[in-house]
C-alpha positions as CSV (number, residue, x, y, z in Angstrom):
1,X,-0.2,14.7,-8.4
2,X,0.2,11.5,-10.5
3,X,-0.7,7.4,-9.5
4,X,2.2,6.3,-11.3
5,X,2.4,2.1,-12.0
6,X,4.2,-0.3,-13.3
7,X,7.2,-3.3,-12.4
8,X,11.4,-2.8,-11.9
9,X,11.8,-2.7,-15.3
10,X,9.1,-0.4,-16.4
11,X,9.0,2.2,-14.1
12,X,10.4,5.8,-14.8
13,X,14.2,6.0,-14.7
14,X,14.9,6.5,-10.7
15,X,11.5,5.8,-9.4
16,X,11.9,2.7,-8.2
17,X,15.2,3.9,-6.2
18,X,13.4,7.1,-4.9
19,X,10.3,4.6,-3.4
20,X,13.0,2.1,-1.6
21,X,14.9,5.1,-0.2
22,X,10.9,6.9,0.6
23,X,10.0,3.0,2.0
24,X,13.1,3.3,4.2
25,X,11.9,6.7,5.4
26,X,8.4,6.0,6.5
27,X,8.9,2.2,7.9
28,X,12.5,2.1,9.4
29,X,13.0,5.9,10.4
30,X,9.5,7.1,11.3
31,X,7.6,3.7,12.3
32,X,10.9,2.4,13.6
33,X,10.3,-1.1,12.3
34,X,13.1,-4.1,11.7
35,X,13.1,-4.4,8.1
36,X,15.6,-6.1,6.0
37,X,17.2,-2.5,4.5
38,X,20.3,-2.0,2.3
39,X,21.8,1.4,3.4
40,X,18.7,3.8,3.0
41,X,16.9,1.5,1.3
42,X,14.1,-0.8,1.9
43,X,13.9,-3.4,-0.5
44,X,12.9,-7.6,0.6
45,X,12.8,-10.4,-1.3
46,X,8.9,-9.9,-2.5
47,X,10.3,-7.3,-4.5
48,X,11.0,-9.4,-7.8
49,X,10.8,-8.3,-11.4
50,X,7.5,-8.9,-11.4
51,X,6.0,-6.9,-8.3
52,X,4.2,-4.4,-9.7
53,X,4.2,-0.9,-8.1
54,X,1.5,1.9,-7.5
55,X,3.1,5.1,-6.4
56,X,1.5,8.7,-6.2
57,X,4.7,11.3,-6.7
58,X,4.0,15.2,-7.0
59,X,4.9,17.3,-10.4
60,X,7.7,17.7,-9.1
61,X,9.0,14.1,-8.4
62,X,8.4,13.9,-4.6
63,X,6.8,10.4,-3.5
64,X,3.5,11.0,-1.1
65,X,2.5,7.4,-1.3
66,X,3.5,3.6,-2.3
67,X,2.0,0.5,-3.0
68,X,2.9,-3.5,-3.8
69,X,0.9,-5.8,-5.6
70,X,1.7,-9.1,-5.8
71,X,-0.3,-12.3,-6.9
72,X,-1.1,-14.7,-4.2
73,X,0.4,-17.6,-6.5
74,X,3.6,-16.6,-6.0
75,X,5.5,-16.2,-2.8
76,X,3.8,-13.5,-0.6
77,X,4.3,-11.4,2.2
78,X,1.1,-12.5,4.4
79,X,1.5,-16.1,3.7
80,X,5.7,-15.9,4.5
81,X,5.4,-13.6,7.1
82,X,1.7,-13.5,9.3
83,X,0.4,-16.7,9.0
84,X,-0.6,-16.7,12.0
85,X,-3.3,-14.3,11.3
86,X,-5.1,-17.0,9.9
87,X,-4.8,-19.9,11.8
88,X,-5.8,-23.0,10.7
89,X,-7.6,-21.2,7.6
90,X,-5.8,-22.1,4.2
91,X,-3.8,-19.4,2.8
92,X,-4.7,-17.5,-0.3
93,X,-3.5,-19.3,-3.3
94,X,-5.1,-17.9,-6.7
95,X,-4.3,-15.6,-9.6
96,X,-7.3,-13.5,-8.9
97,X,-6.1,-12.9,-5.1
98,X,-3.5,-9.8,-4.9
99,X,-1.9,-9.2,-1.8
100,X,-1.9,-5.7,-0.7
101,X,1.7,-4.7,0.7
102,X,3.9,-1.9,1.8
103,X,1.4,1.1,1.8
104,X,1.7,4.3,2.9
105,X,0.8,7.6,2.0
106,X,2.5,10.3,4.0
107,X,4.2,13.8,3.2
108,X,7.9,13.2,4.5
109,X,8.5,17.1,4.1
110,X,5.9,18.3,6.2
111,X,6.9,19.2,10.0
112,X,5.3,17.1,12.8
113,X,2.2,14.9,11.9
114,X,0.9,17.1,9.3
115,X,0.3,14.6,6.7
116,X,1.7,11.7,8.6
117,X,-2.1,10.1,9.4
118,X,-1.4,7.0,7.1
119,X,-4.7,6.5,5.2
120,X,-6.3,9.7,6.4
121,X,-5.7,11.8,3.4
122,X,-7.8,12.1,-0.4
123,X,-3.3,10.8,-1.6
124,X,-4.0,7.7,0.3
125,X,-7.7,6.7,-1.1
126,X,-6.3,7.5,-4.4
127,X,-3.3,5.5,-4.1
128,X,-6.1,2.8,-2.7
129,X,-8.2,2.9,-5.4
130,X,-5.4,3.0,-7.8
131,X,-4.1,-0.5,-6.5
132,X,-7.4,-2.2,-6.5
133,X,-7.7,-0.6,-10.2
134,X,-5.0,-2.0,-11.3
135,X,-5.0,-5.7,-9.6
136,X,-8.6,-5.6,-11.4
137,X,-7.0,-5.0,-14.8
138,X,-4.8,-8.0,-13.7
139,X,-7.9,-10.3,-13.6
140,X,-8.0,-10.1,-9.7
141,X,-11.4,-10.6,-7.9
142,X,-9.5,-9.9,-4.1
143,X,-6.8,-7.6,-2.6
144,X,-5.8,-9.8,0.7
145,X,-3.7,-7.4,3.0
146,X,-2.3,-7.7,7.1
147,X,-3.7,-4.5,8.4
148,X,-3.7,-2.8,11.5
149,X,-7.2,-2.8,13.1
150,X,-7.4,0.7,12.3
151,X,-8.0,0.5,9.0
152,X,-11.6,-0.8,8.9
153,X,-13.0,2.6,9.8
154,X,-11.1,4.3,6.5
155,X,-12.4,1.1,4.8
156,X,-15.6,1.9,5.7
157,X,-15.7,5.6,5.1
158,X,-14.4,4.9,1.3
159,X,-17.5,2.3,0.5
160,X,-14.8,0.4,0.4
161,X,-16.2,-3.5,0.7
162,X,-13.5,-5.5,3.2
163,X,-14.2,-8.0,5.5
164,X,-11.8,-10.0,8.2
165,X,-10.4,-13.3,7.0
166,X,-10.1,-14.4,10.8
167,X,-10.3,-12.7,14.1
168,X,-7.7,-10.0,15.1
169,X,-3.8,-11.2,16.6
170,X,-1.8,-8.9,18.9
171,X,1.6,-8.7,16.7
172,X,4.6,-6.6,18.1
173,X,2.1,-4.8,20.6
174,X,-0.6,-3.9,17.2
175,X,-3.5,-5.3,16.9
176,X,-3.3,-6.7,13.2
177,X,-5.8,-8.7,10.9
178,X,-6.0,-10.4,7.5
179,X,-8.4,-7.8,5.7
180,X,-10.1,-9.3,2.4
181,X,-10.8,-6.4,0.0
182,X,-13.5,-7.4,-2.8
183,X,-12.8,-6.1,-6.0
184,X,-15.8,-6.6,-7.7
185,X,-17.3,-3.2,-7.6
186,X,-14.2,-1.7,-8.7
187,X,-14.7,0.3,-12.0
188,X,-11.5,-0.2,-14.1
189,X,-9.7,3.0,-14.9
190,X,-10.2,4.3,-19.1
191,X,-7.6,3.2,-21.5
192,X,-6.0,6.5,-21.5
193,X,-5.4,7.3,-17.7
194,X,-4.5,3.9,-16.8
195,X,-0.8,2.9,-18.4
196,X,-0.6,-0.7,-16.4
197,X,3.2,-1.3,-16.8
198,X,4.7,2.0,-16.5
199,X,1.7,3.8,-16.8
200,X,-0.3,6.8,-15.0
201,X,-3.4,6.7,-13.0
202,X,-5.8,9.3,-13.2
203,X,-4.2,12.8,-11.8
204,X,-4.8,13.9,-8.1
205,X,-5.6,17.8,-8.0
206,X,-5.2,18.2,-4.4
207,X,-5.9,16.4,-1.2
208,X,-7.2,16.9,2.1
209,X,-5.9,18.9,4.9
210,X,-5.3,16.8,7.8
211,X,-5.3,18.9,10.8
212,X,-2.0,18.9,12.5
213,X,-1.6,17.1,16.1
214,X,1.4,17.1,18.6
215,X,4.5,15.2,17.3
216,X,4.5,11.4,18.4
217,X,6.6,9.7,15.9
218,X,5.1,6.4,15.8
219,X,1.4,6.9,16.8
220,X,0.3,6.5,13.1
221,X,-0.1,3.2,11.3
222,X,0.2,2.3,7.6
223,X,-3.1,0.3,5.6
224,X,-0.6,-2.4,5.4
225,X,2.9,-4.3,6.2
């Protein structure tokens, strides 16, 4: 398995229609979620030209995992959408702060929640680390992301170092935050794995069974909206 990257125009032929359709899948179908959608695919208005992409896709073309990076001096998800999360705090506004949006790593072809535990899996740290790579090759010192509550523990697990922007606001029955991720630590990928505009990541061999559980369609969260 590949972290593939890059923008609209740089991207593999198809690849960016394959993520809107897999988008569509995971956060319309599965999470159930009103999203702005144009038949099967989910596509909004942060995704410009120059949003770049991080997407993890098997040998054989199938997505696992997607990503959005966008600089916070443009328009952004968090600041358009979840202000609220940080009331009466000024919103990110910098070149070196990335927003974090639309992540998910989940294996649409597997039967009930096997593989459906969003952030759970060695895919998802990958497709993590391979975002905060490549926002630090963009001169970004902070990933800003609205995150489930959930997601500290995975945070944590990873050595991963995150810290709330403001206490946590109930949001469509979720508890949701504004996660800060520092990317100072974050060891930039070599020349020849990294591709930045329609480039590769380093490969994924494998990645970790996650042990099945009873079928509940919407009991599994995603990093990030």
């Amino acid at each position: 398995m590949n972290i593939v990257t890059g923008t609209a125009d740089t991207l593999p032929a198809g690849l960016l229609f394959d993520m809107a359709h897999y988008r569509y899948r995971v956060f319309v179908e599965r999470l159930g979620w009103q999203l702005q959608h144009h038949g099967r695919l989910e596509l909004d208005q942060f995704d410009r030209r120059d949003t770049l992409y991080v997407i993890a896709r098997q040998r054989g073309g199938e997505l696992r995992g997607v990503a959005r990076l966008l600089p916070t001096d443009q328009p952004y998800l968090l600041a358009t959408a979840f202000a609220q999360l940080l009331p009466g705090r000024p919103l990110p506004r910098s070149p070196e702060i990335w927003e974090l949006s639309r992540f998910a790593a989940v294996d649409l072809d597997a039967s009930g929640r096997e593989g459906t535990r969003f952030g759970a899996s060695e895919v998802a740290l990958a497709l993590l680390r391979g975002a905060m790579q490549l926002a630090a090759q963009r001169g970004a010192r902070a990933l800003v992301t609205a995150s489930p509550i959930g997601i500290e523990r995975l945070l944590r697990i990873a050595g991963i170092a995150a810290s709330r922007m403001a206490p946590p606001v109930a949001i469509g029955g979720h508890r949701m935050f504004a996660c800060r991720i520092e990317l100072s630590s974050t060891r930039p990928a070599p020349a020849s794995a990294s591709g930045g505009d329609g480039g590769t990541l380093a490969p994924l061999s494998r990645a970790v069974p996650v042990r099945p559980r009873s079928p509940r369609r919407r009991s599994c969260s995603p990093i990030s909206v």
